[in-house]
ZAMARGU-4260 file (C-alpha; in steps of 0.2 Angstrom, whole numbers, plus 5000, padded with zeros to 4 digits):
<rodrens>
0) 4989/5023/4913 | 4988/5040/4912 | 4999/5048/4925 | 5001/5068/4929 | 5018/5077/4930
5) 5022/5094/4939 | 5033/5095/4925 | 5028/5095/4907 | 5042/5082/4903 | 5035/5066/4906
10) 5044/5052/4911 | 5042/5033/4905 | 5054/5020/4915 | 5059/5005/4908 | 5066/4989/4921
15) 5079/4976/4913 | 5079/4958/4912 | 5071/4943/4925 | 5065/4958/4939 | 5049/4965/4933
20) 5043/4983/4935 | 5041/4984/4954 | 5059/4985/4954 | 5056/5003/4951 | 5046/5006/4966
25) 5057/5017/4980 | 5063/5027/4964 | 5043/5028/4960 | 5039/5035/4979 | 5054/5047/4977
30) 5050/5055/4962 | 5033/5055/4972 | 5039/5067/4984 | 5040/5080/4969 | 5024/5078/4962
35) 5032/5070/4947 | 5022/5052/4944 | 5032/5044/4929 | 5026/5029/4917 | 5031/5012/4921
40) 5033/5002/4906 | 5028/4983/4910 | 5038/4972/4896 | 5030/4957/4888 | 5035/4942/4898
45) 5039/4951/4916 | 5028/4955/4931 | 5009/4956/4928 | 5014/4951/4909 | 5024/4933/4915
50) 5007/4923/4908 | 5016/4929/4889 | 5035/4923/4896 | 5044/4913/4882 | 5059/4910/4871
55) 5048/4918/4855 | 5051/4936/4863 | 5059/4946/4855 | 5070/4962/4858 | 5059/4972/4845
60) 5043/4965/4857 | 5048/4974/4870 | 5054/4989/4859 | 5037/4989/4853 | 5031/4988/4871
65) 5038/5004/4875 | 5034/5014/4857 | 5016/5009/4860 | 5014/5017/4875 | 5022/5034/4874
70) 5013/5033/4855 | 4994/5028/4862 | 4998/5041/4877 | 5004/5056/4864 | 5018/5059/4874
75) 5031/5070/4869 | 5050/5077/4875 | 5051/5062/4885 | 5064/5058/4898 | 5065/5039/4894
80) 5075/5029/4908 | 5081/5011/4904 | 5090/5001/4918 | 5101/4986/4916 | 5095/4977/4898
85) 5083/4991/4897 | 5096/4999/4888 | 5094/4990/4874 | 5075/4990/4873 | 5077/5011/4876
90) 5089/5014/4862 | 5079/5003/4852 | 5065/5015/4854 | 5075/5032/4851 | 5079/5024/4835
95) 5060/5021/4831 | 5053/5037/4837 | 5069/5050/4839 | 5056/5067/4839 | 5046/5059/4855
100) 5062/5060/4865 | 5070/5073/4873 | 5083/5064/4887 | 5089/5047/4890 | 5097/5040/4905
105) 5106/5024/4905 | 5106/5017/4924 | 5121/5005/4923 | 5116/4998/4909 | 5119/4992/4889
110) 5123/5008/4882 | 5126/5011/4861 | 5143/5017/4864 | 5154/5002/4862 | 5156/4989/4849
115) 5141/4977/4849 | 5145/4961/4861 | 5139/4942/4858 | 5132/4933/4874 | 5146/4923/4883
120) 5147/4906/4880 | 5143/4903/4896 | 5127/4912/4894 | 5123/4904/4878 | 5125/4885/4888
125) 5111/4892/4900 | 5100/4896/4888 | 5103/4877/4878 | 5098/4869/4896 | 5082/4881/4898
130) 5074/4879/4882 | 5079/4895/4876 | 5078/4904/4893 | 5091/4912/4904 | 5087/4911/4924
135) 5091/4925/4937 | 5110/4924/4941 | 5124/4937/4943 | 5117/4952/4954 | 5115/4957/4971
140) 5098/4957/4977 | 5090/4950/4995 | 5078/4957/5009 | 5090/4968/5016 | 5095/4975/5001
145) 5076/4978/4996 | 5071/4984/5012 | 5052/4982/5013 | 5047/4964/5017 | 5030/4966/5006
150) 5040/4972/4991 | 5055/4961/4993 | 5040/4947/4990 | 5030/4953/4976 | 5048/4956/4968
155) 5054/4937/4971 | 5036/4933/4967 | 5039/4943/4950 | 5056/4934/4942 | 5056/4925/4927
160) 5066/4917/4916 | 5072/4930/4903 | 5072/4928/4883 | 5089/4923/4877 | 5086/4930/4857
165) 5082/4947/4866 | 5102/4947/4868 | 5105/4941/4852 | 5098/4952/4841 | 5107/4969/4833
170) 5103/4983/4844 | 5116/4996/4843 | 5107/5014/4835 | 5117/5031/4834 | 5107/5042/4847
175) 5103/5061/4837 | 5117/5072/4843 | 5098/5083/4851 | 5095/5069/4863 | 5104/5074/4881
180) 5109/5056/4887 | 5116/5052/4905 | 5125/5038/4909 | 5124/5030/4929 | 5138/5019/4934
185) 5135/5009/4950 | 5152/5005/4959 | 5146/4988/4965 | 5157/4970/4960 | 5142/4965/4954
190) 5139/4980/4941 | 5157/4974/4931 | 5148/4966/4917 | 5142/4988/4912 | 5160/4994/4916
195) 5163/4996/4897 | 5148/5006/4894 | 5153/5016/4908 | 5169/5019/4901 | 5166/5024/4884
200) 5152/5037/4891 | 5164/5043/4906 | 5176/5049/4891 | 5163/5056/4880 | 5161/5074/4882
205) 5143/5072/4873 | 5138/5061/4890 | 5134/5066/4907 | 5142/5052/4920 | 5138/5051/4938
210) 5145/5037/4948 | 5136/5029/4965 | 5142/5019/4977 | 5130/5002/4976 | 5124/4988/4967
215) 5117/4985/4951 | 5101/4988/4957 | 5102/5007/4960 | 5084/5007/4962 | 5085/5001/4979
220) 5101/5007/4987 | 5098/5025/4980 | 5083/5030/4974 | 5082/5048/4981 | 5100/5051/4970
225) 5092/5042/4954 | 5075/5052/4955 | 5086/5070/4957 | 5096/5062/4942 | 5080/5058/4931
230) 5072/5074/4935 | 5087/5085/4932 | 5089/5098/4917
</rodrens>
C-alpha cells in the first residue's frame, strides 16, 4: 500500500471499534478531490482482517498494527487521524514512535487528556455474555445516514464484535509538546460518551477544537469538513 500525496505529509487514518476501515470512505473520496490519497490502517480483527477477530486482541495489537505500517512504508511527519477508539490506538502509537509524527487529530474520540476511565459496568456484563466480546450498540448509523446503498452494505457486512481487553488496558501517554494535536467534537446525542475528552481539549490552549453538527460518525455526515480539517496546517 503505497499511496502518493500532493503534499509531502502523509497521511495514515485509523477507524475505531466494531466498523471496519470502509468507514472512512467519503472522507477518502474528499481528500480525493485534492490529490491527497491517505493510508487506511486495517486493524487486526475488523474488515478484511475479521478472519483474526477474538478476545486475545489486544490494545498494543492494534498499536503495532499502525507502527508497522508507517515503519515498513518509511513514512515520516505524519498527520495520523484516529476516530472513535482509534484514539487510543493513535496515542499509543505517538508514544512508540514520537519523531514519525508531526500532527494528530482526534475525531470525537478517547483522547489522553483526562484521567484514565474503567469500562462501565454495563459494558463489562456485555462482554461476560460474549465471551470476551462487546457487540455494535450506542451510535447512530443506518442507510440514510450512510448514503450509498453499496457502501452502507459492505459496512453492515464489515461489523464485528470488538475486543473487550482493548479497553482495558493502560493507554494514557503524554503527547510531545512538538506534536500539533486537533481535537473534533461531534454535537450529536449519540457522541456524549467523548464529551469529556472534548472538554478538557476545548480548554486547553495547546489544542485545536472545532465543533460539527452530527453524529459520531463524522465520516459520513461531513466528510468535506473532516478532510479540509485533516489537511489543514
Amino acid at each position: 500500500m503505497s499511496p502518493t500525496n500532493v503534499s509531502s505529509a502523509p497521511v495514515v487514518l485509523v477507524h475505531g471499534a466494531w466498523i471496519g476501515p470502509r468507514c472512512w470512505d467519503p472522507v477518502v473520496a474528499s481528500l480525493g478531490t485534492h490529490g491527497v490519497q491517505p493510508y487506511v490502517v486495517t486493524l487486526k480483527g475488523a474488515g478484511s482482517r475479521r478472519g483474526e477477530n477474538g478476545p486475545h486482541i489486544s490494545l498494543d495489537d492494534h498499536i503495532h498494527d499502525v507502527v508497522t505500517l508507517i515503519v515498513e512504508d518509511d513514512l515520516n511527519e505524519v498527520t495520523l487521524v484516529g476516530h472513535s477508539y482509534g484514539g487510543r490506538v493513535i496515542t499509543g502509537v505517538i508514544a512508540t514512535i514520537p519523531d514519525r509524527i508531526s500532527r494528530v487529530v482526534f475525531v470525537d474520540a478517547h483522547a489522553p487528556v483526562v484521567d484514565n476511565s474503567e469500562p462501565s459496568e454495563e459494558r463489562r456484563q456485555q462482554a461476560k455474555e460474549h465471551g470476551g466480546m462487546l457487540p455494535f450498540s450506542g451510535f447512530d448509523f443506518d442507510a440514510e445516514l450512510v448514503g450509498d446503498a453499496d457502501l452502507y452494505r459492505s459496512l453492515v457486512a464489515d461489523i464485528v464484535d470488538h475486543p473487550f481487553e482493548t479497553l482495558t488496558s493502560p493507554w494514557q501517554h503524554q503527547l510531545p509538546a512538538r506534536i500539533r494535536r486537533t481535537y473534533v467534537r461531534a454535537l450529536g446525542e449519540d457522541a456524549a460518551p467523548f464529551e469529556k475528552y472534548a472538554c478538557a481539549c476545548r480548554n486547553d490552549s495547546s489544542w485545536s477544537y472545532v465543533e460539527l453538527d452530527g453524529p459520531h460518525m463524522l465520516q459520513f455526515s461531513h466528510p468535506d469538513d473532516l478532510a479540509t480539517i485533516i489537511m489543514g496546517s
